[in-house]
PyMOL Python script that loads the backbone (N, CA, C, O; Angstrom):
from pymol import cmd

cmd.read_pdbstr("""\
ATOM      1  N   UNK A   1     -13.994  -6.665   2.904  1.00  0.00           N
ATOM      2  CA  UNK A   1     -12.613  -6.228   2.927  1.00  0.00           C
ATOM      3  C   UNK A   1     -11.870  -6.799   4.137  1.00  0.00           C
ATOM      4  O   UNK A   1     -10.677  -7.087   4.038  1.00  0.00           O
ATOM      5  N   UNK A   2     -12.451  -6.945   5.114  1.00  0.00           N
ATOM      6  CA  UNK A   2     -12.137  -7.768   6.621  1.00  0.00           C
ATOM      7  C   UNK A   2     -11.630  -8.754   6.557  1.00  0.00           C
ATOM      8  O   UNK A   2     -10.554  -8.916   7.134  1.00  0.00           O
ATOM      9  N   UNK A   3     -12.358  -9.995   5.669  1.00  0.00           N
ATOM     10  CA  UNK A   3     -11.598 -11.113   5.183  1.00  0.00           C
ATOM     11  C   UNK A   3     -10.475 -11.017   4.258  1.00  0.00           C
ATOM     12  O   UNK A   3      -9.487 -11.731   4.429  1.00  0.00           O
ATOM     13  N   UNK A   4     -10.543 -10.273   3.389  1.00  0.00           N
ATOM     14  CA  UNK A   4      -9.376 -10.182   2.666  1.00  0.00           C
ATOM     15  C   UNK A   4      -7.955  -9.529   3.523  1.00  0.00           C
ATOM     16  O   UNK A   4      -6.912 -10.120   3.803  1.00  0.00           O
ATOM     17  N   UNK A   5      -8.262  -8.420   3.746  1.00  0.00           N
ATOM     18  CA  UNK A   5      -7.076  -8.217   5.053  1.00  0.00           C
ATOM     19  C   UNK A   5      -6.792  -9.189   5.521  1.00  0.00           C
ATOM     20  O   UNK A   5      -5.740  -9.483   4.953  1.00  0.00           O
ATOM     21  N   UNK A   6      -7.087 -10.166   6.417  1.00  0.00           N
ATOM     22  CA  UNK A   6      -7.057 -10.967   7.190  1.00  0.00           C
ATOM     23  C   UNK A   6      -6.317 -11.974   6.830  1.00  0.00           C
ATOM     24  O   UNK A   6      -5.350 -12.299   7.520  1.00  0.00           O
ATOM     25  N   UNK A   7      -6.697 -12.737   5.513  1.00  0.00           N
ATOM     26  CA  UNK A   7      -6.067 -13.643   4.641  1.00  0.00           C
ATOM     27  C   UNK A   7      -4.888 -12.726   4.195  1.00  0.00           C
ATOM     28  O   UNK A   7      -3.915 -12.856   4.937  1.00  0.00           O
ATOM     29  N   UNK A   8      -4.744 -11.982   3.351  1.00  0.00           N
ATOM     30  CA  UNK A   8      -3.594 -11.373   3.293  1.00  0.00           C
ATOM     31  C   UNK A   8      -1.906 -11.275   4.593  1.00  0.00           C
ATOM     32  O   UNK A   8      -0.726 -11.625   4.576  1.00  0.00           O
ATOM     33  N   UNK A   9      -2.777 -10.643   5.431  1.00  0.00           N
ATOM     34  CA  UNK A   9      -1.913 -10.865   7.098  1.00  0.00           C
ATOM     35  C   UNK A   9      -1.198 -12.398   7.506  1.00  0.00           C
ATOM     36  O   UNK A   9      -0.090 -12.698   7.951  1.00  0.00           O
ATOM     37  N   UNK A  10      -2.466 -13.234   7.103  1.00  0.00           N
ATOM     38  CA  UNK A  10      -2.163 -14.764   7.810  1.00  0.00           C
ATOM     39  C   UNK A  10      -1.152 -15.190   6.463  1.00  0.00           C
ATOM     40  O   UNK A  10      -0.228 -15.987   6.624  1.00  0.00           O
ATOM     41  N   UNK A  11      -1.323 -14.820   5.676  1.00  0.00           N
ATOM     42  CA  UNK A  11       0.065 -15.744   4.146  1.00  0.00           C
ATOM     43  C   UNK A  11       1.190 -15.196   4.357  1.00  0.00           C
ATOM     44  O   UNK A  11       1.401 -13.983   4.379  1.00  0.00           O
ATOM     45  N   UNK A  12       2.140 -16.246   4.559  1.00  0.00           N
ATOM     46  CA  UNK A  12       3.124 -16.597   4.471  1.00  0.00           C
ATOM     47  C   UNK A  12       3.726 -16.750   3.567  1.00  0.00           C
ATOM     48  O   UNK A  12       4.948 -16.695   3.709  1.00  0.00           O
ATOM     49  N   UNK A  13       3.254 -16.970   2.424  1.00  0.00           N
ATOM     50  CA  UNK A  13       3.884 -17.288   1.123  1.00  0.00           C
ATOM     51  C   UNK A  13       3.826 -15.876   0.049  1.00  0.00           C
ATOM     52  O   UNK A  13       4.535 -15.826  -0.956  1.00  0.00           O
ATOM     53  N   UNK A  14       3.216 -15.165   0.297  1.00  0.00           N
ATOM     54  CA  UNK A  14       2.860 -14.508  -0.496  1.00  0.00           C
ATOM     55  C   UNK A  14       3.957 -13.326  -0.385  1.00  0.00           C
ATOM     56  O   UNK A  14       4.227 -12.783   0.687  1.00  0.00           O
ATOM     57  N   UNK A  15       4.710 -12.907  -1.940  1.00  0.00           N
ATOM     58  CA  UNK A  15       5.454 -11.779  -1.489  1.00  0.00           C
ATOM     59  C   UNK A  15       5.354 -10.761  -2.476  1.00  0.00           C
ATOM     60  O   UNK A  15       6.256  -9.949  -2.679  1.00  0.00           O
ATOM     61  N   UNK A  16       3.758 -10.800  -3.390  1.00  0.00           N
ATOM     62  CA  UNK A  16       4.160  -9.880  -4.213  1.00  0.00           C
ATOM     63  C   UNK A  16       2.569 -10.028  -4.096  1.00  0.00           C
ATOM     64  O   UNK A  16       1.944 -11.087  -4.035  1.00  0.00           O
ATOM     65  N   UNK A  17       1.956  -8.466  -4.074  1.00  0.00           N
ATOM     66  CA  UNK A  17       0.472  -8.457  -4.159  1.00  0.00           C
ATOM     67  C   UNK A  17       0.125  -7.174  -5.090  1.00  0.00           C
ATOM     68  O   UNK A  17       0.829  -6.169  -5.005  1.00  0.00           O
ATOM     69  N   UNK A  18      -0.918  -7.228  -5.933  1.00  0.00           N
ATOM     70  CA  UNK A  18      -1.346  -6.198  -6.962  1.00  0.00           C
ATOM     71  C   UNK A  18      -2.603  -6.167  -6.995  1.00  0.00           C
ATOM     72  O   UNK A  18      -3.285  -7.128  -7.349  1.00  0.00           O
ATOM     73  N   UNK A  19      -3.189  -4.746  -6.526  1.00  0.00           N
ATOM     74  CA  UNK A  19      -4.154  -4.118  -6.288  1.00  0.00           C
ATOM     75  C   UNK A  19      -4.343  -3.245  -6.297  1.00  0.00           C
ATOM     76  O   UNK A  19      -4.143  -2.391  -5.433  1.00  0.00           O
ATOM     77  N   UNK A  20      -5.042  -3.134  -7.832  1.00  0.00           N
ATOM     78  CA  UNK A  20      -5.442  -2.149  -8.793  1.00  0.00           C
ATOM     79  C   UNK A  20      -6.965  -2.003  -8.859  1.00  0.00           C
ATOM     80  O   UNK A  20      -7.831  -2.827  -8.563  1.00  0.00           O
ATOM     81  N   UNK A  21      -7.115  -0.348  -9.471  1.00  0.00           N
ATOM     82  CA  UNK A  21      -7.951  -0.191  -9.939  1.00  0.00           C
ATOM     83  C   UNK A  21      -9.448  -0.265  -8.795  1.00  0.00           C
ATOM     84  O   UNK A  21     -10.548  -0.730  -9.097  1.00  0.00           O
ATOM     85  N   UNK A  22      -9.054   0.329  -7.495  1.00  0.00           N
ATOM     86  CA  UNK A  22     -10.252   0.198  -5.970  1.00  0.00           C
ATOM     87  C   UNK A  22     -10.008   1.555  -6.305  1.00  0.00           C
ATOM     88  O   UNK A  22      -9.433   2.269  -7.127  1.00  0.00           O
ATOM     89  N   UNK A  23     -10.932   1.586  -4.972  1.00  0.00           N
ATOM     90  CA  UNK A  23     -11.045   3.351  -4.563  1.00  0.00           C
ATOM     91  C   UNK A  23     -10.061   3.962  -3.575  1.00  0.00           C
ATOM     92  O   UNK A  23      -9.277   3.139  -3.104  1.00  0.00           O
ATOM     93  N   UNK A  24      -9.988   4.621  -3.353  1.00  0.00           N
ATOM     94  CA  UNK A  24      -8.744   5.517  -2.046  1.00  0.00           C
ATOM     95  C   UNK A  24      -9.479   4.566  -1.117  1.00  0.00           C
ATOM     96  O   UNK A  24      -8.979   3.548  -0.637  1.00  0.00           O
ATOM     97  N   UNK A  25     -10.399   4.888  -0.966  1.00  0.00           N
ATOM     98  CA  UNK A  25     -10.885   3.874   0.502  1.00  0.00           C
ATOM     99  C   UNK A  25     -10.783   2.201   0.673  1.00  0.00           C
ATOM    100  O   UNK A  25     -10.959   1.652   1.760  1.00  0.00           O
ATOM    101  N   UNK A  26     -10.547   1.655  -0.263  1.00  0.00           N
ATOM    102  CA  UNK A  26     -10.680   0.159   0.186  1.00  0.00           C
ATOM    103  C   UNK A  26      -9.136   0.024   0.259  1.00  0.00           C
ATOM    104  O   UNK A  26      -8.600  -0.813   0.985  1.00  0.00           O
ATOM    105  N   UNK A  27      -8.123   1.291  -0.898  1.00  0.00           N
ATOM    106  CA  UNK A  27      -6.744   1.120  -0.556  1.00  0.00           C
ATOM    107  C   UNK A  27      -6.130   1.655   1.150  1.00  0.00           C
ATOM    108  O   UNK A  27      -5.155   1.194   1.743  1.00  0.00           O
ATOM    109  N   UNK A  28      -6.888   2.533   1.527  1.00  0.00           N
ATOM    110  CA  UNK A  28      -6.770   2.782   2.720  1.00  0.00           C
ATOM    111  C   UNK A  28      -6.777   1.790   3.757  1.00  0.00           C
ATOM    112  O   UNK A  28      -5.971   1.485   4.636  1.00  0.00           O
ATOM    113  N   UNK A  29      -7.645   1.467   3.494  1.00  0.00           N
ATOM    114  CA  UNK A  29      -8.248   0.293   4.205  1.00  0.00           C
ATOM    115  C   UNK A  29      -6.827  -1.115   4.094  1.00  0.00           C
ATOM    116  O   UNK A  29      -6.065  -1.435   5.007  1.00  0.00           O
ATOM    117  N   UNK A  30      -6.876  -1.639   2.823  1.00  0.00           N
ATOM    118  CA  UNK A  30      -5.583  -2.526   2.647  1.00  0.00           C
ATOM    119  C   UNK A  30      -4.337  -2.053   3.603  1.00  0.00           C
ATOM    120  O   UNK A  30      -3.701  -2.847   4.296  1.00  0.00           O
ATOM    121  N   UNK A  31      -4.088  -0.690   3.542  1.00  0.00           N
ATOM    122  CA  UNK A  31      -3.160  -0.167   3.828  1.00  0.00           C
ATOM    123  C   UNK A  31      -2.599  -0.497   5.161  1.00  0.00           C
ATOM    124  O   UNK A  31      -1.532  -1.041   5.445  1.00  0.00           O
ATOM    125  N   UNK A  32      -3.830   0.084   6.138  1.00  0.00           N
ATOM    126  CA  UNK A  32      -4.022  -0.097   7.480  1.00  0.00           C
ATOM    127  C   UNK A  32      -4.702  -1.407   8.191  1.00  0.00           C
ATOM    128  O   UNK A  32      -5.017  -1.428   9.380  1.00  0.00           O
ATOM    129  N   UNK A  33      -4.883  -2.515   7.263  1.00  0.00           N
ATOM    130  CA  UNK A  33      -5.375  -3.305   7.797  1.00  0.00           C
ATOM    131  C   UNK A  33      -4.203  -4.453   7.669  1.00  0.00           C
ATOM    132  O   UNK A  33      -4.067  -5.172   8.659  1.00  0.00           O
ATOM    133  N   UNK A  34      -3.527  -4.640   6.782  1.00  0.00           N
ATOM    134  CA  UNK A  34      -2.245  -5.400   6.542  1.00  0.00           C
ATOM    135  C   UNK A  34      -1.272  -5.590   7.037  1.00  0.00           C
ATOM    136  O   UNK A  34      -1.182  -4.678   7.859  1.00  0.00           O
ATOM    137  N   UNK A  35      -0.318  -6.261   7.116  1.00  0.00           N
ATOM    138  CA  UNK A  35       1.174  -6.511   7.715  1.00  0.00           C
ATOM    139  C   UNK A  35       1.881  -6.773   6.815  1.00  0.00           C
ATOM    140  O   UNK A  35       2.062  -7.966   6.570  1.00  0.00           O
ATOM    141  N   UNK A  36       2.506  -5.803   6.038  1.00  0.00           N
ATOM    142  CA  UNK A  36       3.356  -5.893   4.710  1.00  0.00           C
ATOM    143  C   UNK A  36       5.047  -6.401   4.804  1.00  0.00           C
ATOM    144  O   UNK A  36       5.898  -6.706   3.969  1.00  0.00           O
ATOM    145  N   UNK A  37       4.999  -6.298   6.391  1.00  0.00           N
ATOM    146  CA  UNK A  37       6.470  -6.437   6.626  1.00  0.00           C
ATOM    147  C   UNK A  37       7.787  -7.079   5.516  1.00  0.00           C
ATOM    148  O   UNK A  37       8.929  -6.717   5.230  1.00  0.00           O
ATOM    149  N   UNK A  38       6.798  -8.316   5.085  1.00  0.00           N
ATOM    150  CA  UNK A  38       7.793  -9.659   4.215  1.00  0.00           C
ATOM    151  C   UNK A  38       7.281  -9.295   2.687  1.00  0.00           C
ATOM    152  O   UNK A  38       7.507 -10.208   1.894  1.00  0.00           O
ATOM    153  N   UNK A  39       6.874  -8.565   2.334  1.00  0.00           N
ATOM    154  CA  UNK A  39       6.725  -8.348   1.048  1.00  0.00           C
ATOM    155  C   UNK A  39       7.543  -7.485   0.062  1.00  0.00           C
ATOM    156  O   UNK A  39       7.990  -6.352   0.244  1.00  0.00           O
ATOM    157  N   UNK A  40       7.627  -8.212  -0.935  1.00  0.00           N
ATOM    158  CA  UNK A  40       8.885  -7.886  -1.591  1.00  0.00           C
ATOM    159  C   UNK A  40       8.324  -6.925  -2.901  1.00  0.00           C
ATOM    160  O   UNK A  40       9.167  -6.132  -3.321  1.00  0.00           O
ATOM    161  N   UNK A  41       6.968  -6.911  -3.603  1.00  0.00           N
ATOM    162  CA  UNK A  41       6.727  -6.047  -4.830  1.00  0.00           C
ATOM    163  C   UNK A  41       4.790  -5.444  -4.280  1.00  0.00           C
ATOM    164  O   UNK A  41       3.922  -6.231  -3.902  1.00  0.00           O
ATOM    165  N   UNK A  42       4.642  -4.166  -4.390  1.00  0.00           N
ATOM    166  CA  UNK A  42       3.144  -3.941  -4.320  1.00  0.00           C
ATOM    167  C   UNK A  42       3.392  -3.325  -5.089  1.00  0.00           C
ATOM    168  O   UNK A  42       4.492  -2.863  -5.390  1.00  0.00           O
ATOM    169  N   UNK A  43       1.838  -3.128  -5.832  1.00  0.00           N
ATOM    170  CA  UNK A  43       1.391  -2.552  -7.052  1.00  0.00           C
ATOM    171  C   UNK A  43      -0.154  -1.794  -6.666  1.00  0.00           C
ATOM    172  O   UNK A  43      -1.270  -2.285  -6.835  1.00  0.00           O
ATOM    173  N   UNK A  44       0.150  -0.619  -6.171  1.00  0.00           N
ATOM    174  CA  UNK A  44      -1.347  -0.041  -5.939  1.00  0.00           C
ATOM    175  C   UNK A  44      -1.803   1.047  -6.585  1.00  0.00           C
ATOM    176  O   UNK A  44      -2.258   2.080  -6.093  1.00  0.00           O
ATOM    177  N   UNK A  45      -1.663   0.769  -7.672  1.00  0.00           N
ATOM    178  CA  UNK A  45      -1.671   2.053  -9.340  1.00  0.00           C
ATOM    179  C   UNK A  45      -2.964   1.943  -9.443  1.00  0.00           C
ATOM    180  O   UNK A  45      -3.437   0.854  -9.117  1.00  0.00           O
ATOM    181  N   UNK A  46      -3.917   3.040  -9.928  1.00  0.00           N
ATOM    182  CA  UNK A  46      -4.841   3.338  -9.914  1.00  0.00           C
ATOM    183  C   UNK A  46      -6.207   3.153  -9.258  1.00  0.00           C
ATOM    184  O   UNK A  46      -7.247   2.670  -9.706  1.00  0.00           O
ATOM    185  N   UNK A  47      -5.918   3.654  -8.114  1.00  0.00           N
ATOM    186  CA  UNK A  47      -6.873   3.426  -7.109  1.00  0.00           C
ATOM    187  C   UNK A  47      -7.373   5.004  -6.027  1.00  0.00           C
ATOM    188  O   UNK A  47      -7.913   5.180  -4.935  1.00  0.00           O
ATOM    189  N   UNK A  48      -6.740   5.969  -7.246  1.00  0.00           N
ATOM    190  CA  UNK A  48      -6.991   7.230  -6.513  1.00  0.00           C
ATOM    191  C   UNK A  48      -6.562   7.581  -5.402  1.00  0.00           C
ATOM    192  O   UNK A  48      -7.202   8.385  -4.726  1.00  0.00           O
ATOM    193  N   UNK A  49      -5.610   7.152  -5.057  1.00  0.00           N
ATOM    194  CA  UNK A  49      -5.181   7.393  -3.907  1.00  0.00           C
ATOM    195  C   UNK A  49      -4.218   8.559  -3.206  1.00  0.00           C
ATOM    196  O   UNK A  49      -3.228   8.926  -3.839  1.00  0.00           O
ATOM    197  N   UNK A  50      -4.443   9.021  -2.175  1.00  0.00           N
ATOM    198  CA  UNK A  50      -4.019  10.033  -2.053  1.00  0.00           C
ATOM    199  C   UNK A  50      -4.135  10.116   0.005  1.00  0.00           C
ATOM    200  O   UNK A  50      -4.921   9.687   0.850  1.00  0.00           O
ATOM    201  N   UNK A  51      -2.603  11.076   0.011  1.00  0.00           N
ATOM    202  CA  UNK A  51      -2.396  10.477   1.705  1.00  0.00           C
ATOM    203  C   UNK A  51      -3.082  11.322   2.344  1.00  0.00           C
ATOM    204  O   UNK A  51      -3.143  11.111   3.555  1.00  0.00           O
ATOM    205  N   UNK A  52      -3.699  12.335   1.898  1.00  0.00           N
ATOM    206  CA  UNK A  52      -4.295  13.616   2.604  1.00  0.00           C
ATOM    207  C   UNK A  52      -3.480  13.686   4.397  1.00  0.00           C
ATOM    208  O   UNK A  52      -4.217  13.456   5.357  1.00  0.00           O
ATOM    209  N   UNK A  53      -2.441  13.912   4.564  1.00  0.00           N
ATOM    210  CA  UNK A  53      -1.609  14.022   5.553  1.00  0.00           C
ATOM    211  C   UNK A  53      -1.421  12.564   5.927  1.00  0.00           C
ATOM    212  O   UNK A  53      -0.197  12.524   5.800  1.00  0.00           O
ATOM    213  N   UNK A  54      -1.642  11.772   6.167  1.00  0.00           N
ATOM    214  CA  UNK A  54      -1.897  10.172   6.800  1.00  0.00           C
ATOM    215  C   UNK A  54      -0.120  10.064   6.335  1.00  0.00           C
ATOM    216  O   UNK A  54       0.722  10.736   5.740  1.00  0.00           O
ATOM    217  N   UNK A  55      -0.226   8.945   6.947  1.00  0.00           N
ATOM    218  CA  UNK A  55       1.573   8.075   7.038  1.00  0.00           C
ATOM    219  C   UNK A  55       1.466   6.996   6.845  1.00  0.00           C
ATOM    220  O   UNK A  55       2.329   6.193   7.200  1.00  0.00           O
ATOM    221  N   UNK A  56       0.234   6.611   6.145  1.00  0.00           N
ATOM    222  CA  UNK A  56       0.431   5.100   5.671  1.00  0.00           C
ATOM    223  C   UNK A  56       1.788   4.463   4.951  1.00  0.00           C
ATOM    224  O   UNK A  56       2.531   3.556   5.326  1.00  0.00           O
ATOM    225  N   UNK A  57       1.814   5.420   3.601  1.00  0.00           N
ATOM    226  CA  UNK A  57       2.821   4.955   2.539  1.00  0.00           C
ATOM    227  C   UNK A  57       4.225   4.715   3.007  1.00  0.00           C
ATOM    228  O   UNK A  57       4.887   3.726   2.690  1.00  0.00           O
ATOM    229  N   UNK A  58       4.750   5.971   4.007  1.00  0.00           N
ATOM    230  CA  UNK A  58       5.893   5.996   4.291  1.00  0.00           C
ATOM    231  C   UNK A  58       6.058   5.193   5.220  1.00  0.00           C
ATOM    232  O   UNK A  58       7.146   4.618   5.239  1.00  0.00           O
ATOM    233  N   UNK A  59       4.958   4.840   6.410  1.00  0.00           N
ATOM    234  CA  UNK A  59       5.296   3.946   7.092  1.00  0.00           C
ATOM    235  C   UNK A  59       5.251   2.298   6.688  1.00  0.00           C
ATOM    236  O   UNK A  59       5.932   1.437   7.245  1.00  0.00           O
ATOM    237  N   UNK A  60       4.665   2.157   6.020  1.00  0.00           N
ATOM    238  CA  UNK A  60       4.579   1.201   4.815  1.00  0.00           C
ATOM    239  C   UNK A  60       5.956   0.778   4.597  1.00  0.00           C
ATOM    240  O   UNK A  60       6.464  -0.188   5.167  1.00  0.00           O
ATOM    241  N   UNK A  61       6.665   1.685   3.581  1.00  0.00           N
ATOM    242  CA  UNK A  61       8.560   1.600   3.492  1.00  0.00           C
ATOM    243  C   UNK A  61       9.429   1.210   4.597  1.00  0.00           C
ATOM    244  O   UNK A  61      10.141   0.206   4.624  1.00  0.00           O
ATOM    245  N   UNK A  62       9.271   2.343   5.763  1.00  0.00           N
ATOM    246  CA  UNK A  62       9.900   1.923   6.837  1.00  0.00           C
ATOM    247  C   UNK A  62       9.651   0.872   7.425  1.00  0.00           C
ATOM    248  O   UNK A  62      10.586   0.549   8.158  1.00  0.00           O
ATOM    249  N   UNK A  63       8.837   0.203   7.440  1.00  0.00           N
ATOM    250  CA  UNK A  63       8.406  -0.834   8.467  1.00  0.00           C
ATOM    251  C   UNK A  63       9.165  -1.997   7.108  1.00  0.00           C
ATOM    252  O   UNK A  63       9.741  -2.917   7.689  1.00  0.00           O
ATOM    253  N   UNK A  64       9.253  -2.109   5.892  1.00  0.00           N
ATOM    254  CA  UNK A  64       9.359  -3.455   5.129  1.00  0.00           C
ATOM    255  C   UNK A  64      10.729  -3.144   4.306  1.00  0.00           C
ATOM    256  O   UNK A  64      10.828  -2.477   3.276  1.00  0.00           O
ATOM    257  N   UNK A  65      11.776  -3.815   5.047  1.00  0.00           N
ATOM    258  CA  UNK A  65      13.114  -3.693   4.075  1.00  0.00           C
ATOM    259  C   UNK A  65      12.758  -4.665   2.995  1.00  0.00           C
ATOM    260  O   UNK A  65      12.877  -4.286   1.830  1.00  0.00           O
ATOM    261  N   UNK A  66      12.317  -5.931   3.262  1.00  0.00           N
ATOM    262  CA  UNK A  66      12.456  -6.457   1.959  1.00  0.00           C
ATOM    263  C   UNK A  66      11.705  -5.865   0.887  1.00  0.00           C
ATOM    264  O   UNK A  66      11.476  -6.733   0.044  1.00  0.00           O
ATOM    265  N   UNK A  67      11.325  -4.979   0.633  1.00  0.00           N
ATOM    266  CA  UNK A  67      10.413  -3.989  -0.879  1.00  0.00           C
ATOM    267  C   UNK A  67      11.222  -3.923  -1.658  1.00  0.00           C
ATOM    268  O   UNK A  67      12.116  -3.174  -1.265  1.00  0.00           O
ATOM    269  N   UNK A  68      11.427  -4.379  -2.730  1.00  0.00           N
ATOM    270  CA  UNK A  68      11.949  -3.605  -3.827  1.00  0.00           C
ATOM    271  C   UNK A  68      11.593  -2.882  -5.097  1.00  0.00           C
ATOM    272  O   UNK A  68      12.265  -2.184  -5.857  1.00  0.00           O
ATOM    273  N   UNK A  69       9.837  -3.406  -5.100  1.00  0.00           N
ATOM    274  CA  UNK A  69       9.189  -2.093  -5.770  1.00  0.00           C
ATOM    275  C   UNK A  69       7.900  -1.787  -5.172  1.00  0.00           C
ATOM    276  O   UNK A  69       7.255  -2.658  -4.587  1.00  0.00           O
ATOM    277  N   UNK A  70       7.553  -0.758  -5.276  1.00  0.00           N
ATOM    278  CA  UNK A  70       6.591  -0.036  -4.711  1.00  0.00           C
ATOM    279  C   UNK A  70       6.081   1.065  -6.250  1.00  0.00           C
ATOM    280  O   UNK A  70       6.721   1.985  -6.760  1.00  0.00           O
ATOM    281  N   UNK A  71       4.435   0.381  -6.723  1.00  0.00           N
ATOM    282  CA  UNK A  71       4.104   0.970  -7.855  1.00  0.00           C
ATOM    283  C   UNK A  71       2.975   2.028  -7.303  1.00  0.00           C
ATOM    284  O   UNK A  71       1.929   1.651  -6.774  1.00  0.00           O
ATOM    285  N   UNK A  72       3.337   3.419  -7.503  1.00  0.00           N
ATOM    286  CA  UNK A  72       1.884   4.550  -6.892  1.00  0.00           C
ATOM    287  C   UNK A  72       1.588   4.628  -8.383  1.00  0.00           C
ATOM    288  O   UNK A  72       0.398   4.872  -8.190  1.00  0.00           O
ATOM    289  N   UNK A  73       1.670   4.623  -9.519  1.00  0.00           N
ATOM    290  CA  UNK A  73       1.387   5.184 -10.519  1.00  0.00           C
ATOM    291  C   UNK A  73      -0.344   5.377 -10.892  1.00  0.00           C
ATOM    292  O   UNK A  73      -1.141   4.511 -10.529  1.00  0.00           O
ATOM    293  N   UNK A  74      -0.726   6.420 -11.536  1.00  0.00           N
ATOM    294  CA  UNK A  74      -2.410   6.666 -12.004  1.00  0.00           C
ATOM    295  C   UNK A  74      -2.943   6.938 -10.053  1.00  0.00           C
ATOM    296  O   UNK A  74      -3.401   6.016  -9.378  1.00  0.00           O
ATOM    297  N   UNK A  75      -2.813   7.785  -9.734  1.00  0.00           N
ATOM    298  CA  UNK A  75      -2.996   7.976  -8.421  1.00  0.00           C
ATOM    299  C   UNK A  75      -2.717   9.244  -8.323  1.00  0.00           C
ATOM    300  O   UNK A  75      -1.887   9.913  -8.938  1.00  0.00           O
ATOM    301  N   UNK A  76      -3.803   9.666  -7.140  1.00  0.00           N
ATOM    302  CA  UNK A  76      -4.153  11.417  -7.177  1.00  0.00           C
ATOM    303  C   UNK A  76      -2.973  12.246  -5.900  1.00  0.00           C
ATOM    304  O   UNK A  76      -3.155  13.168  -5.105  1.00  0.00           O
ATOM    305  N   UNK A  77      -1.736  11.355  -6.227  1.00  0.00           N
ATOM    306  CA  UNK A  77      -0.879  11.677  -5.265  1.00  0.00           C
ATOM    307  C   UNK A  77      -0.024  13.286  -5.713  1.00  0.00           C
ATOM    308  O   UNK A  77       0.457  13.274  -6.846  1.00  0.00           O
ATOM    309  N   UNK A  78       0.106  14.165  -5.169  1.00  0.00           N
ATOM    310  CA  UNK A  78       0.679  15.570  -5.471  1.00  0.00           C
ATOM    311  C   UNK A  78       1.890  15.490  -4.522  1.00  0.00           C
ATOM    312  O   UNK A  78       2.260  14.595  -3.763  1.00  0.00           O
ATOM    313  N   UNK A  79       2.657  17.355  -4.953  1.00  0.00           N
ATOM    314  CA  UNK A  79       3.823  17.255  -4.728  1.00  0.00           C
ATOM    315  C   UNK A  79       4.112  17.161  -2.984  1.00  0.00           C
ATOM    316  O   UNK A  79       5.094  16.689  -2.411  1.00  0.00           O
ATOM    317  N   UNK A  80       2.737  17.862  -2.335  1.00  0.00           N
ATOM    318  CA  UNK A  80       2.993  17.333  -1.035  1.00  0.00           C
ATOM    319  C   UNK A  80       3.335  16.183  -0.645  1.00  0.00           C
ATOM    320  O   UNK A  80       4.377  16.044  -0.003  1.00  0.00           O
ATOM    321  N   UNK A  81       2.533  15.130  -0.952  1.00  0.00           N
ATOM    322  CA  UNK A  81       2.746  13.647  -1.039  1.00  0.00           C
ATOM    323  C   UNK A  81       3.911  13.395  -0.878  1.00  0.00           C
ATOM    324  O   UNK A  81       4.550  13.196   0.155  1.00  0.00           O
ATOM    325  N   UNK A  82       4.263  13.401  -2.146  1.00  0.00           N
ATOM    326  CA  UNK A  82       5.581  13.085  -2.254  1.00  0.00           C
ATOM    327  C   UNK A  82       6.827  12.878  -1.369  1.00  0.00           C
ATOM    328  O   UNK A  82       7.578  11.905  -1.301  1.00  0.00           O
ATOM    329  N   UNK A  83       6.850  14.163  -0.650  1.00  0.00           N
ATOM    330  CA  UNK A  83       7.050  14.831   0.415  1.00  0.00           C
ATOM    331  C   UNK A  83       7.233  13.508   1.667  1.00  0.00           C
ATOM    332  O   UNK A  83       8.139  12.789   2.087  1.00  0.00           O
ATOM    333  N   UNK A  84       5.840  13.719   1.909  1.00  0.00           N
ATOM    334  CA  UNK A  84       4.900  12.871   2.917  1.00  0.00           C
ATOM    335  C   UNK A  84       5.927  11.257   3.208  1.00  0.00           C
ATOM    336  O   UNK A  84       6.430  10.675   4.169  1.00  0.00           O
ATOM    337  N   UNK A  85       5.827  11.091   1.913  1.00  0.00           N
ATOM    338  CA  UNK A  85       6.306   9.664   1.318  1.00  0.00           C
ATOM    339  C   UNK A  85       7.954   9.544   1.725  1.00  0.00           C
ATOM    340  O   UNK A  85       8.589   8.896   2.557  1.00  0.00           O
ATOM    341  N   UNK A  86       8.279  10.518   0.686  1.00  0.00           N
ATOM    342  CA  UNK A  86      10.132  10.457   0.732  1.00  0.00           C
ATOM    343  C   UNK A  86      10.294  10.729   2.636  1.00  0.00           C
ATOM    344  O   UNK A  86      11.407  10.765   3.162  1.00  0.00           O
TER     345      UNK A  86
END
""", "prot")
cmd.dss("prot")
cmd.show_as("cartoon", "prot")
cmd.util.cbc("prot")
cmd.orient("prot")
């Protein structure tokens, strides 16, 4: 997962990434290991994920104006979350 973070961080070109179908943990992991700043579409639908208090997601948003979609769908996210997120 180290290398992939890593490569992910170092591209430049890349503005739309989809990553589906992991566990909460390797999305965690993506989460906090990345620099999403310049990315314009993620797709992290079904990967169980869930913020259990953490600030990934929202800080995720804040940190990257250029987003214009952000997919949670099939994910064990509840109304706290939500919350968390908004």
């Amino acid at each position: 997962m180290t290398l992939f973070t890593r490569v992910l961080t170092q591209s430049n070109s890349v503005e739309e990434l989809t990553f589906r179908w992991n566990s909460n943990e390797n999305t965690q992991a993506l989460l906090s290991g990345v620099d999403f700043s310049r990315y314009k579409v993620l797709s992290l639908c079904g990967n169980n994920l869930r913020t259990n208090g953490r600030t990934d997601i929202s800080d995720l948003i804040a940190a990257n104006p250029p987003l214009v979609e952000l997919n949670l769908d099939i994910n064990r996210l509840n109304d706290d979350d939500a919350v968390l997120i908004a």
